[in-house]
gemmi code that builds the backbone of each chain (N, CA, C; Angstrom):
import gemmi

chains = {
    "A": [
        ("UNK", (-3.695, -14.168, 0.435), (-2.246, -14.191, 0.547), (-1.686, -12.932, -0.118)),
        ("UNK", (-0.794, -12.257, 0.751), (-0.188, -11.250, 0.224), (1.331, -11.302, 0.058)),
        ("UNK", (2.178, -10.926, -0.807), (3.341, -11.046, -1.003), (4.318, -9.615, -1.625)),
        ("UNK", (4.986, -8.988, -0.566), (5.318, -7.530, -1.024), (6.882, -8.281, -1.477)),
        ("UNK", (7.220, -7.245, -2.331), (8.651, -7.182, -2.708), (9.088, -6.098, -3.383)),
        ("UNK", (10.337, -6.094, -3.744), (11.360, -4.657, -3.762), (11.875, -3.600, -3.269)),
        ("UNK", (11.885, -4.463, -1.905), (12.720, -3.571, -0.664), (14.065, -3.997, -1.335)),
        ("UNK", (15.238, -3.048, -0.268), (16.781, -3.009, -0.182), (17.155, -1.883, 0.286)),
        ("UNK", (18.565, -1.607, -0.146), (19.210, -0.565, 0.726), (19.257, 0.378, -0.422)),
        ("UNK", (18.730, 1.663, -0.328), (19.167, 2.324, -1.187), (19.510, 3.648, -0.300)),
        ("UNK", (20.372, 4.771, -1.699), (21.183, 5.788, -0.548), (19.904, 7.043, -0.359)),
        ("UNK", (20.266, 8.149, 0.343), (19.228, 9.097, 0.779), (19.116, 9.621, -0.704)),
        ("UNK", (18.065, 10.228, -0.961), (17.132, 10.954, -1.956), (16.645, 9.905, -3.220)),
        ("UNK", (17.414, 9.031, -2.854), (16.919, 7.513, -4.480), (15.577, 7.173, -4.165)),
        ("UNK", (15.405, 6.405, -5.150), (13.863, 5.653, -5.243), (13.514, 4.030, -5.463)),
        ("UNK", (13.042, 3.574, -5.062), (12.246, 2.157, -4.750), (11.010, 2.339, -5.159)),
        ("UNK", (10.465, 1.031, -5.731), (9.358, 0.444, -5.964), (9.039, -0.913, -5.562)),
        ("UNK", (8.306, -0.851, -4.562), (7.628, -1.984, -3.872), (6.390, -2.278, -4.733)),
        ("UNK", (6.174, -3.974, -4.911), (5.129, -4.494, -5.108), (4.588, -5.166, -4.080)),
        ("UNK", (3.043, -5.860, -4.075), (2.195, -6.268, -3.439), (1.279, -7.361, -4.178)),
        ("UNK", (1.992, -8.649, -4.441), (1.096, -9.706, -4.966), (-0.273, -10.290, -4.394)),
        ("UNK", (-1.196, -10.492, -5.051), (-2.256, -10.701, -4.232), (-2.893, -12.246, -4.864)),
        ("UNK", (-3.065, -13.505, -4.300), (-3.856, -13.935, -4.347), (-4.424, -14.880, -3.547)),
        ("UNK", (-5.488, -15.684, -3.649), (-6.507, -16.586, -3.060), (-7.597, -15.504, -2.456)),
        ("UNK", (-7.987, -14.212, -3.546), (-9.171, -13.847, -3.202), (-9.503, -12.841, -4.581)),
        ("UNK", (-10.592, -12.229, -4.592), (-10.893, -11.520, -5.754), (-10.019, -9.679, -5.407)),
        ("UNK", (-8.813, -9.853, -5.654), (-8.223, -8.689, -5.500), (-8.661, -6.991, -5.807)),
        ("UNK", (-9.670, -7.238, -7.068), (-10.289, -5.905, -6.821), (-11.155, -5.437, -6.770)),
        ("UNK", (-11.826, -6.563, -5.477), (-13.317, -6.295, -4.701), (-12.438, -5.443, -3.300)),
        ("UNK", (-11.404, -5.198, -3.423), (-11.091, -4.581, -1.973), (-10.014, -3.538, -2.415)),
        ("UNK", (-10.120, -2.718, -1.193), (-9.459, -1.675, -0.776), (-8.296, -1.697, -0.246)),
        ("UNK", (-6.929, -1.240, -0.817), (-5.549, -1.900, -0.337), (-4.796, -0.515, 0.578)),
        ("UNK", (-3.918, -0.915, 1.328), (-2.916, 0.126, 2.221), (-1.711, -0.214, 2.050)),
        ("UNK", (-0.799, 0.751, 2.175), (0.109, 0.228, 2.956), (0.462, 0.666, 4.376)),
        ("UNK", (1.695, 0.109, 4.838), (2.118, 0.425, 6.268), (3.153, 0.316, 6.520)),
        ("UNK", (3.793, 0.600, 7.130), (5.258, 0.561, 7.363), (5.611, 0.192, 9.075)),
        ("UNK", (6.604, -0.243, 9.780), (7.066, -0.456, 10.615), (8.467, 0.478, 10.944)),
        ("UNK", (8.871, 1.845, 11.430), (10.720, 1.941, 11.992), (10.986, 0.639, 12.568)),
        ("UNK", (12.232, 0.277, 12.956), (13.114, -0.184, 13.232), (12.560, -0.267, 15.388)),
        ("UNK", (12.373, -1.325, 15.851), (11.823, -0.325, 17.432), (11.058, -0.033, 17.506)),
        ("UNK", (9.941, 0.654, 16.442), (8.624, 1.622, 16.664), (7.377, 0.766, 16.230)),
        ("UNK", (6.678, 1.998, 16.294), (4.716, 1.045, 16.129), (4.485, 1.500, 14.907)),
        ("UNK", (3.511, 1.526, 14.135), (3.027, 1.012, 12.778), (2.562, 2.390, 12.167)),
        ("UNK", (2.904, 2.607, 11.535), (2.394, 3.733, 10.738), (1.815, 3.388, 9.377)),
        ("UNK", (0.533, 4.390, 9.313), (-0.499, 3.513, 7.745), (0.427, 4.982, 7.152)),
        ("UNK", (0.655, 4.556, 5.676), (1.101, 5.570, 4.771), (-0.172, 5.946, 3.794)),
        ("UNK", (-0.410, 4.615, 3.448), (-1.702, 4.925, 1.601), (-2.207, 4.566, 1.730)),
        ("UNK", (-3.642, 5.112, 0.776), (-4.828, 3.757, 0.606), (-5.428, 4.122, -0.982)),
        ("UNK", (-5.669, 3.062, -1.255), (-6.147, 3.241, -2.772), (-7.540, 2.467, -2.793)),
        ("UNK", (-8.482, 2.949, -3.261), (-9.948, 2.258, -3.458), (-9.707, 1.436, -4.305)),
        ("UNK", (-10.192, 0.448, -4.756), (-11.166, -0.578, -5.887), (-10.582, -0.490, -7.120)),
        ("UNK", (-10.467, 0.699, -7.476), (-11.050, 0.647, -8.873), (-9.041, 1.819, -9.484)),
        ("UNK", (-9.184, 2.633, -7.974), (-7.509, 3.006, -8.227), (-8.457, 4.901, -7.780)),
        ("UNK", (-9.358, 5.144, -7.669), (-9.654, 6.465, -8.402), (-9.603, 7.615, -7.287)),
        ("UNK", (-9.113, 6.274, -5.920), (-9.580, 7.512, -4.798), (-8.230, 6.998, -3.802)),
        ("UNK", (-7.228, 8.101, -3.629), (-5.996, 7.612, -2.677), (-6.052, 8.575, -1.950)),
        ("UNK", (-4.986, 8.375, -0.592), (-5.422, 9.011, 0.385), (-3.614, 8.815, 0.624)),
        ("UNK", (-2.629, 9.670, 0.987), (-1.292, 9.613, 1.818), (-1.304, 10.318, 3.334)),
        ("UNK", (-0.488, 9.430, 3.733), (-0.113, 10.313, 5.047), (1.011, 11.642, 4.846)),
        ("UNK", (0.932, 12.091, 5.529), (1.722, 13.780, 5.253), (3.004, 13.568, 5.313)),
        ("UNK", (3.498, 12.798, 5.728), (4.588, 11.884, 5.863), (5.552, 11.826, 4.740)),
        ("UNK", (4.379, 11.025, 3.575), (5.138, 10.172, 2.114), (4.401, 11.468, 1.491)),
        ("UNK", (3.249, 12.229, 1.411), (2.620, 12.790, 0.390), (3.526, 13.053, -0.444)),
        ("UNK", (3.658, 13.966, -1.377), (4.339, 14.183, -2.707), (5.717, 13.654, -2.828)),
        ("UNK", (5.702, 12.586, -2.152), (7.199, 11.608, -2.418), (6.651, 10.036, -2.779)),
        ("UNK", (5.882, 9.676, -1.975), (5.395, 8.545, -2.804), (4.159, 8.347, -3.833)),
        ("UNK", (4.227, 7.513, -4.305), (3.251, 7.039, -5.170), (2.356, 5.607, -5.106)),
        ("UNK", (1.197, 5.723, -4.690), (0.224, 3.955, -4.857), (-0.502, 4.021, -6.049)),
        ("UNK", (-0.183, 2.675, -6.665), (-1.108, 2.480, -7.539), (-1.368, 1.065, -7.869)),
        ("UNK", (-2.648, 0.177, -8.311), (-2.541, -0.434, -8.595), (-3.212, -1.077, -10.351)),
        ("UNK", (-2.928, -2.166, -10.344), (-3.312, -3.229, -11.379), (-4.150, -4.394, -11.148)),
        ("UNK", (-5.420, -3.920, -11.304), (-6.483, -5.274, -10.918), (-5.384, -6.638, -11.637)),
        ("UNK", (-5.694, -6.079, -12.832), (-5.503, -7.884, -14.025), (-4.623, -8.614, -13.266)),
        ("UNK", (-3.284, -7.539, -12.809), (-1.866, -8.552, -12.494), (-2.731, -9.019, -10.812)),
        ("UNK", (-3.439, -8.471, -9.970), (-3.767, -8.571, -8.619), (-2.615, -8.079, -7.795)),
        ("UNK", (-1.883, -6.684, -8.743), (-0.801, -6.538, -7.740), (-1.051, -4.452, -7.771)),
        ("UNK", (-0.261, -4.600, -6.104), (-0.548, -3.097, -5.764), (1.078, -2.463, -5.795)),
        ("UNK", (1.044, -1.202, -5.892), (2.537, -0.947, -6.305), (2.721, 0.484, -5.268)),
        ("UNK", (4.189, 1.312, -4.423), (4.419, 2.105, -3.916), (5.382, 2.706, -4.584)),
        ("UNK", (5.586, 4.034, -5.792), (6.896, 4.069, -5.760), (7.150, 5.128, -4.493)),
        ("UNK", (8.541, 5.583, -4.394), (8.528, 6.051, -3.487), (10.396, 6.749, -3.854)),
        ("UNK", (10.042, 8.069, -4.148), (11.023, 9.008, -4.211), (11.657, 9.703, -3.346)),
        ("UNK", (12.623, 10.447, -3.575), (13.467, 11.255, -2.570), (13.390, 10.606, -0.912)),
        ("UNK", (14.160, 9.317, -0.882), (13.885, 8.894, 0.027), (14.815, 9.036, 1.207)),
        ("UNK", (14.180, 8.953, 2.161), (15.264, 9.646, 3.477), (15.371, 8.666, 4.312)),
        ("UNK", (16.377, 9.045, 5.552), (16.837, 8.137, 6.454), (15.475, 7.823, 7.185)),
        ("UNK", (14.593, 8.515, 7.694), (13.617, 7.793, 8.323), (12.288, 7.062, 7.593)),
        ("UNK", (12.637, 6.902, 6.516), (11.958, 5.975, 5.622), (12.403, 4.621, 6.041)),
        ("UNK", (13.762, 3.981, 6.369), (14.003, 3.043, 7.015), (12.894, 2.127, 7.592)),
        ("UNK", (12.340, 1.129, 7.248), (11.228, 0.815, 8.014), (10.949, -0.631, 6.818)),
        ("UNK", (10.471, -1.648, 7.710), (9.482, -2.499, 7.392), (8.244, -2.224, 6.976)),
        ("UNK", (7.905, -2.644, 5.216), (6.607, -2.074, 4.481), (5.727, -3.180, 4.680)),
        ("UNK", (4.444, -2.655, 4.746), (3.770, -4.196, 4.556), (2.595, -3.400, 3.442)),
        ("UNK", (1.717, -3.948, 2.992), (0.547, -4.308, 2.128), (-0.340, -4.737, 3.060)),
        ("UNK", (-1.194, -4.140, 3.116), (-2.412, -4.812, 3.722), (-3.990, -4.716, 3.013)),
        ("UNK", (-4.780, -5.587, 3.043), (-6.222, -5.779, 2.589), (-6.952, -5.020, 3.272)),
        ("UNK", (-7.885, -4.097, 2.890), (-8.921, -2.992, 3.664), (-9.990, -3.381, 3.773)),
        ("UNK", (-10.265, -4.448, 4.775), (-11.818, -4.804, 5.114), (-12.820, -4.102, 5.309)),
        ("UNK", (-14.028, -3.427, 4.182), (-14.674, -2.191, 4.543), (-16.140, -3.144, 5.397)),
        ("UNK", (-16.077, -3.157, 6.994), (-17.027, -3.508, 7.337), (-18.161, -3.189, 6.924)),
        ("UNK", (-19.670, -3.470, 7.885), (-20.877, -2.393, 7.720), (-20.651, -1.160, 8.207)),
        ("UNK", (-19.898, -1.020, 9.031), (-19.433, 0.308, 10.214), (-17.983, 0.238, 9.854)),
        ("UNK", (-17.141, 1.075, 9.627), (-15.550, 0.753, 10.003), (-14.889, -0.209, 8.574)),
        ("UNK", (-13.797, -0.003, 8.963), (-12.669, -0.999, 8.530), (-11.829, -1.206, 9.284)),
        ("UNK", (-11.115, -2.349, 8.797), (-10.083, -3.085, 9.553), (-8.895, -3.590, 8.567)),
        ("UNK", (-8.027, -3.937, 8.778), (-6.728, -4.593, 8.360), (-6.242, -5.649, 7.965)),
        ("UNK", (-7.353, -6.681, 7.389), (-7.593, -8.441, 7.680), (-6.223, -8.517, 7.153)),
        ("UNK", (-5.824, -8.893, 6.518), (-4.793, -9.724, 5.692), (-3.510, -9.129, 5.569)),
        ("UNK", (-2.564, -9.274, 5.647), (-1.303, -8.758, 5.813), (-0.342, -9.444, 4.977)),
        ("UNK", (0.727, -8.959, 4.344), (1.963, -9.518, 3.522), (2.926, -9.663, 4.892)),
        ("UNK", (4.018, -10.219, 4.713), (5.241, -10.630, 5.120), (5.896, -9.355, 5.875)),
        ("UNK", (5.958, -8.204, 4.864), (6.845, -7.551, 4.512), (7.911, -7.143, 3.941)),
        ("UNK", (8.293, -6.378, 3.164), (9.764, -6.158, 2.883), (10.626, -4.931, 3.280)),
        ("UNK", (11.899, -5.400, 3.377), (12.594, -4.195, 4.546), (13.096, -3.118, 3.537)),
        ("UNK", (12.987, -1.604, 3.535), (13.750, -0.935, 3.055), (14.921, -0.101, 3.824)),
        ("UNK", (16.068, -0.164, 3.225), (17.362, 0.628, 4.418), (17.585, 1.964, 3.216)),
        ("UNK", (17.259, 3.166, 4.434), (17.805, 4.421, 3.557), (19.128, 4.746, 4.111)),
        ("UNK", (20.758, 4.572, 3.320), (21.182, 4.969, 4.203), (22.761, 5.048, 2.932)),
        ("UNK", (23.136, 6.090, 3.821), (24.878, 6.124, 2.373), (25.872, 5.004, 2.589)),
    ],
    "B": [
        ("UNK", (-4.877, 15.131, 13.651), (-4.751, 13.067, 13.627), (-5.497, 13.253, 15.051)),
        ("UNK", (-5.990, 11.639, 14.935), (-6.118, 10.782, 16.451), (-5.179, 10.034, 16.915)),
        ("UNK", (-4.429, 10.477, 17.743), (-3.207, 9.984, 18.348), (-3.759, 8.835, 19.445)),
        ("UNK", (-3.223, 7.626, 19.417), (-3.443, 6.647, 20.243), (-2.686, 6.113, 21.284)),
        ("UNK", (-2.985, 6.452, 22.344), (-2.018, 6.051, 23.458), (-1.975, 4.554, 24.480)),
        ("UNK", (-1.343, 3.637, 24.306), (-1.326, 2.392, 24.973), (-0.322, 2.476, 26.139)),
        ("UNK", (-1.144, 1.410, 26.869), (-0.390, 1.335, 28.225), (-0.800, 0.132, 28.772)),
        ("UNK", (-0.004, -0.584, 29.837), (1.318, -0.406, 29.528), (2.332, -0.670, 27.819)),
        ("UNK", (3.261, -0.030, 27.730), (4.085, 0.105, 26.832), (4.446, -1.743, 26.946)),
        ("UNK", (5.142, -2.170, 28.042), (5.113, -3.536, 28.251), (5.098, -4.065, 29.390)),
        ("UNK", (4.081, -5.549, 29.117), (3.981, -6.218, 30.809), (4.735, -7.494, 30.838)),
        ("UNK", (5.094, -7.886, 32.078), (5.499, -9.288, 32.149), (4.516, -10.089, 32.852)),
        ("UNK", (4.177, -11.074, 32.228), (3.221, -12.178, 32.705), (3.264, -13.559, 32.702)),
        ("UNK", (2.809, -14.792, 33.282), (2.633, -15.817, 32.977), (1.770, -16.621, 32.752)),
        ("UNK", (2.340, -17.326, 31.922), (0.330, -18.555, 31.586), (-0.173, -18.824, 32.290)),
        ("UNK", (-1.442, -18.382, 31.844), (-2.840, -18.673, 32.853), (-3.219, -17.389, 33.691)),
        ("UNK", (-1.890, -16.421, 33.406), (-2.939, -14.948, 33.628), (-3.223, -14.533, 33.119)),
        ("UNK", (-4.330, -13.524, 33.754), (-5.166, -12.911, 32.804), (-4.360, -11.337, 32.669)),
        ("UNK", (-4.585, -10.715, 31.438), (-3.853, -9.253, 31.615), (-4.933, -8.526, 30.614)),
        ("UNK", (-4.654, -7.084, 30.933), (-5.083, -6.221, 30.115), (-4.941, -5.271, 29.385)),
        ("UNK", (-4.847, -4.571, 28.667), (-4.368, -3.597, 27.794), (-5.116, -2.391, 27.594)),
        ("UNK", (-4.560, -1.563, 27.639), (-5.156, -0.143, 27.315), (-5.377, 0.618, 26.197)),
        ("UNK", (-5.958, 0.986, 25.297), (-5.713, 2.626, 24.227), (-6.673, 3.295, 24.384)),
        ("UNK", (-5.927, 4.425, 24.494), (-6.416, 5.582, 24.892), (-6.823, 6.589, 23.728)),
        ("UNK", (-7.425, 7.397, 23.000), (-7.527, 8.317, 22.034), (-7.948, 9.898, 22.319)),
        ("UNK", (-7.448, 10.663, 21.912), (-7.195, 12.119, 22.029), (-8.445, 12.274, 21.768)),
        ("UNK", (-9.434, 11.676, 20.967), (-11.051, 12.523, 20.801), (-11.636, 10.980, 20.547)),
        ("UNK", (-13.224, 11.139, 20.932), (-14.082, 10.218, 20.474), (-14.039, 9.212, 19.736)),
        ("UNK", (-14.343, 7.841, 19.559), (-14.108, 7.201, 18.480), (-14.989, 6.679, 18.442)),
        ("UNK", (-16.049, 6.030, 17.734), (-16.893, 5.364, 17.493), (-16.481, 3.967, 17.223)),
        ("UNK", (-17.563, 3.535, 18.240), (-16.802, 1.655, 18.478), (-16.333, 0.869, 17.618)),
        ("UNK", (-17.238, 1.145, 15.936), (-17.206, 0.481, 14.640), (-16.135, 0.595, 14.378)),
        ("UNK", (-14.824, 2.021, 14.824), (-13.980, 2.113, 14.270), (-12.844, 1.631, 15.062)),
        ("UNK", (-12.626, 0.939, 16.054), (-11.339, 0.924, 16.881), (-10.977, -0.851, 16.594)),
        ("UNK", (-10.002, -1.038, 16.291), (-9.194, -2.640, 16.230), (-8.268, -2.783, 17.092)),
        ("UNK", (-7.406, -4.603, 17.259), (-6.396, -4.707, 17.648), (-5.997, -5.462, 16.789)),
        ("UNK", (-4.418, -5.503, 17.006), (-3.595, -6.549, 16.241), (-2.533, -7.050, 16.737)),
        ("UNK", (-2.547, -8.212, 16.493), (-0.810, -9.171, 17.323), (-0.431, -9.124, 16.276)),
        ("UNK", (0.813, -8.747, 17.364), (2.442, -9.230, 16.456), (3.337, -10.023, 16.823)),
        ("UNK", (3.193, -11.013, 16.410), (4.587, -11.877, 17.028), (6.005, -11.280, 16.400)),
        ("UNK", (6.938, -11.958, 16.953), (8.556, -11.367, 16.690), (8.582, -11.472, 15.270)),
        ("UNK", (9.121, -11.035, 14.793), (9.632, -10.949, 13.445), (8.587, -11.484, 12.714)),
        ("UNK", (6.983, -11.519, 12.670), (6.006, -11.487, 11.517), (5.468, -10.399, 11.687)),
        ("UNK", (4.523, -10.683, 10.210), (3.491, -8.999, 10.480), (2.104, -9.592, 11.519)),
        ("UNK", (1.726, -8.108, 11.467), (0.590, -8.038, 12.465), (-0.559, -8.834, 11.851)),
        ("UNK", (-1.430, -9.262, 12.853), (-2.784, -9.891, 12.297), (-3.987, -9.373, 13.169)),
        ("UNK", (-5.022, -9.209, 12.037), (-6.098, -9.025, 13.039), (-6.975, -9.403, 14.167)),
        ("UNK", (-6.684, -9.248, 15.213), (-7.586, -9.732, 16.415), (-9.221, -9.589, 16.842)),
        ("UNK", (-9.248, -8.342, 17.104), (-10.563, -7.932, 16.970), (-11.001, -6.760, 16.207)),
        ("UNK", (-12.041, -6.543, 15.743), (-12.327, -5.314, 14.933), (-13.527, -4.974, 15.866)),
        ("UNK", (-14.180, -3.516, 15.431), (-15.450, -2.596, 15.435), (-15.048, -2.555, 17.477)),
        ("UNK", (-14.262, -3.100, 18.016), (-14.146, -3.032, 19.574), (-13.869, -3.840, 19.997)),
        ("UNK", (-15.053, -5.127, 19.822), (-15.351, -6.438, 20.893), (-16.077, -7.315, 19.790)),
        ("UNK", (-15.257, -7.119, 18.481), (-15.721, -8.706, 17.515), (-14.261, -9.003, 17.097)),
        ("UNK", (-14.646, -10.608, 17.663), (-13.446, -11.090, 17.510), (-13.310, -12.019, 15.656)),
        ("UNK", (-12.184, -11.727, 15.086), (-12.120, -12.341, 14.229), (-11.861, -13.531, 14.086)),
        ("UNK", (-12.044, -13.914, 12.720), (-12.628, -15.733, 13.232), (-11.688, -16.199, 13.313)),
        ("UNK", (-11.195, -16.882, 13.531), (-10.281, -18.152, 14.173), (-9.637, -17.722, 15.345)),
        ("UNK", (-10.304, -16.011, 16.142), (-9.614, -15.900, 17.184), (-9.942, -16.384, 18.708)),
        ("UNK", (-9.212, -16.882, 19.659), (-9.477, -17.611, 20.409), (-10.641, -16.772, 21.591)),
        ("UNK", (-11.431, -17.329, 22.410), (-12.597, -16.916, 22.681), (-11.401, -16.289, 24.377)),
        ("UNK", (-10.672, -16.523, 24.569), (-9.621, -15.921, 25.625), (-9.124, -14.232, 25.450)),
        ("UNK", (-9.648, -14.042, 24.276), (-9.263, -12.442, 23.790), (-10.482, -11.712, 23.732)),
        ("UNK", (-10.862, -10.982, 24.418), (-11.863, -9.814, 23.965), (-11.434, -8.259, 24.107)),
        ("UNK", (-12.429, -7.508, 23.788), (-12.473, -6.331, 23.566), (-13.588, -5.638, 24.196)),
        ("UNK", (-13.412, -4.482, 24.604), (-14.004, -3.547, 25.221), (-13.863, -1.982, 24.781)),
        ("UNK", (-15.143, -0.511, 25.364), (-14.708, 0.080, 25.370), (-15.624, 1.201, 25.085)),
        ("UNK", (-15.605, 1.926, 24.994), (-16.364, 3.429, 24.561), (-15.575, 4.749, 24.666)),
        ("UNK", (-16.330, 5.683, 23.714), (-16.047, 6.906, 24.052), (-14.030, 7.307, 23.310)),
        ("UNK", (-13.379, 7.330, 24.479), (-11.731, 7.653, 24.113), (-11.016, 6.241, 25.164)),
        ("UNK", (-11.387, 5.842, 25.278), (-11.063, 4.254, 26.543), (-11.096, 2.999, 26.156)),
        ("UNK", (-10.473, 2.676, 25.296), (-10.607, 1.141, 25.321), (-9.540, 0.143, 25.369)),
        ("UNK", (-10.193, -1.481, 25.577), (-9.278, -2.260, 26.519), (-9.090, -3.489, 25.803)),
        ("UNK", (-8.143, -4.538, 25.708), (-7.883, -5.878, 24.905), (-7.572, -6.443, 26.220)),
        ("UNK", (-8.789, -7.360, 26.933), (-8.096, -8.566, 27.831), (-7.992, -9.872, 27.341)),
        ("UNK", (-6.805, -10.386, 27.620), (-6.964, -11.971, 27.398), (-6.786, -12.642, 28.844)),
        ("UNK", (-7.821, -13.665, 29.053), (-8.368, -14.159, 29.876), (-7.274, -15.186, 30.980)),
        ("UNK", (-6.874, -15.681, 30.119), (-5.344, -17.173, 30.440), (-4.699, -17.108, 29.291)),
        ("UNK", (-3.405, -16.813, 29.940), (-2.517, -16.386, 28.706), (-1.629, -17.492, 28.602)),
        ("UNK", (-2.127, -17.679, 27.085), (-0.824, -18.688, 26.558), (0.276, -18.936, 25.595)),
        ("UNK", (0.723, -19.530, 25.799), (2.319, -19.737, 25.463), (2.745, -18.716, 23.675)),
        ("UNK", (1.269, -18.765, 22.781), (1.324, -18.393, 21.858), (1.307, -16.856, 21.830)),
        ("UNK", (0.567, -16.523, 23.180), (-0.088, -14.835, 23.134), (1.203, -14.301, 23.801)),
        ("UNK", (2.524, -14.381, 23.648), (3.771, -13.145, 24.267), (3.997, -13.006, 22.432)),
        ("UNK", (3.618, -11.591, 22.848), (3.707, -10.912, 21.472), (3.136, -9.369, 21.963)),
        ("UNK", (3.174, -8.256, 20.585), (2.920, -6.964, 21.134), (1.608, -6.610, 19.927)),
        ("UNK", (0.926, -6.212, 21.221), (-0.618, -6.371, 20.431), (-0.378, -4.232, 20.473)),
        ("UNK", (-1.588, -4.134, 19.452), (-1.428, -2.434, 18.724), (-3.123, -2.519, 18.790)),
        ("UNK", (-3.448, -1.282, 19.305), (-4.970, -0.415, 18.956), (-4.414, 0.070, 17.271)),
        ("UNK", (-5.878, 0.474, 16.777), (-5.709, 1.275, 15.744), (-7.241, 1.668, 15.395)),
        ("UNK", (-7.468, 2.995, 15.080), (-8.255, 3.844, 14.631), (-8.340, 4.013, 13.519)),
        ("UNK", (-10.099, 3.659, 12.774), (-9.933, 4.185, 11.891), (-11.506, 4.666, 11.547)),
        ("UNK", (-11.921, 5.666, 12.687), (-12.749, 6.650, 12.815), (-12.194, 8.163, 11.800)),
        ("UNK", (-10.902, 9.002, 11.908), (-10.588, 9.883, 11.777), (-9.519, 9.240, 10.413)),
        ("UNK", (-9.205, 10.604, 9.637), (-8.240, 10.471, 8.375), (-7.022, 11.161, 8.707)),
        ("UNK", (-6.130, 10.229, 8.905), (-5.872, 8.855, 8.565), (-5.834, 7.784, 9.573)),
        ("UNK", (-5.426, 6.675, 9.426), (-5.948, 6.129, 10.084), (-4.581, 5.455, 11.525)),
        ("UNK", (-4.931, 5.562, 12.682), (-3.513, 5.735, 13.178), (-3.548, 4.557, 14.069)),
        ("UNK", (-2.299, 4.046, 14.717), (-2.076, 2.978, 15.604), (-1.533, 3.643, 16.917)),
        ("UNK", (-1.877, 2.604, 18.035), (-1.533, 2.991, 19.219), (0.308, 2.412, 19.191)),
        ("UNK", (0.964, 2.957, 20.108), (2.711, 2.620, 20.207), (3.202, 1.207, 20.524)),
        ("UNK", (2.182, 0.548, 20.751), (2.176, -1.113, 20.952), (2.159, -1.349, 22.262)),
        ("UNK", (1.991, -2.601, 22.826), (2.199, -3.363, 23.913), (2.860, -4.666, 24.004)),
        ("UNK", (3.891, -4.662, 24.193), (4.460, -6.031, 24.148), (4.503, -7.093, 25.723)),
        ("UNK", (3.932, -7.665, 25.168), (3.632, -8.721, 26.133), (4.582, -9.944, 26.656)),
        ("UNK", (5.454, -10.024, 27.497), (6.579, -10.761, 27.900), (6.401, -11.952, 28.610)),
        ("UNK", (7.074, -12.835, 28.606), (7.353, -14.210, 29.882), (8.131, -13.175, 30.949)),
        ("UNK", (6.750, -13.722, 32.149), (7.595, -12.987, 33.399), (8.406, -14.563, 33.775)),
    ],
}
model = gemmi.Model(1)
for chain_id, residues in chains.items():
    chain = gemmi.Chain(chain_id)
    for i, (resn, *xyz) in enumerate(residues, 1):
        res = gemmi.Residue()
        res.name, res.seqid = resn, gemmi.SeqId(i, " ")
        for name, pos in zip(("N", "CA", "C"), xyz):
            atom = gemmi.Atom()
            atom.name, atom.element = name, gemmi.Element(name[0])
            atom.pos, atom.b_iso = gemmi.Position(*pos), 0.0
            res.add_atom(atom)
        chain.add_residue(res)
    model.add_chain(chain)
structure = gemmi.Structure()
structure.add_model(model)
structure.setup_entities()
């Protein structure tokens, strides 16, 4: 079970911090993302953070505006996310990084929470 | 990037047909790496199939997967009442990891 929160409306260049509650599994035997949804559009992956926190990866997108990190103990994953712009607008989700034998996949998904960039 | 291209964008259908789905990818992908995912209206996505043509568990044996190379396909067999929703490819052969533009699947 995943549970994101600390979306809202905030104005262009402010900052948000989304969380990502995690439980009914061992939260830091896995590899977390996030993702986002526009408004209308298809899914865009933003982050990924390994295991342990030591290895992240952004899309060119958020790079030096957002931030992932997490906290095994709490089982929660965190985005901040600065200088934020109108096409940040978008449904965030959290997702679980299933590292197959071959591949990964996306098993588990949060709700989402909505962020509005806008004056 | 590996840009993923689906088609149709959206179909209209009714229960008990069968339909199919497309994504397409700009370079190679190795089978291990290509998924799908439904979305119903207003929830998040869930996983359908992973590595191509393994279906995840509790998914109904009416959904498979196909595919090789830059070509691959999500048919469901008899479509029902639960499956109008917009199912997404996604890659995650190449860094980072990208989704196809969706397919939404309608009551004709």
């Amino acid at each position: 079970h995943l549970v994101e929160s600390g979306g809202g409306l905030v104005k262009p260049g402010g900052s948000l911090r989304l969380s990502c509650a995690a439980s009914g599994f061992n939260f830091g035997d896995y590899y977390m993302t996030w993702i986002r949804q526009a408004p209308g559009k298809g899914l865009q992956w933003l982050s990924y953070i390994s295991r342990n926190g030591d290895t992240i990866y952004y899309a060119d997108s958020v790079r030096g505006r957002f931030t992932v990190s997490r906290d095994n103990a709490r089982k929660s994953m965190y985005l901040q996310m600065n200088s934020l712009r109108a096409d940040d607008t978008a449904i965030y989700y959290c997702a679980r990084d299933q590292v197959l034998p071959a591949g990964d996949a996306f098993d588990l998904w949060g709700q989402g929470t909505v962020v509005t960039v806008s004056s | 990037d590996i840009q993923m291209t689906q088609s149709p964008s959206s179909l209209s259908a009714s229960v008990g047909d069968s339909v199919t789905i497309t994504c397409r990818a700009t370079q190679t992908i190795n089978t291990q790496y290509l998924n799908w995912y439904q979305q119903r209206p207003g929830k998040a996505p869930k996983l359908l199939i992973y590595a191509t043509d393994t279906l995840q568990s509790g998914v109904p044996s009416r959904f498979s997967g196909s595919g090789s190379g830059t070509d691959f396909t999500l048919t469901i067999s008899s479509l029902q009442p639960d499956d109008f929703a917009t199912y997404h490819c996604q890659q995650s052969y190449g860094n980072p990891p990208t989704f196809g533009g969706g397919t939404k699947v309608e009551v004709k």
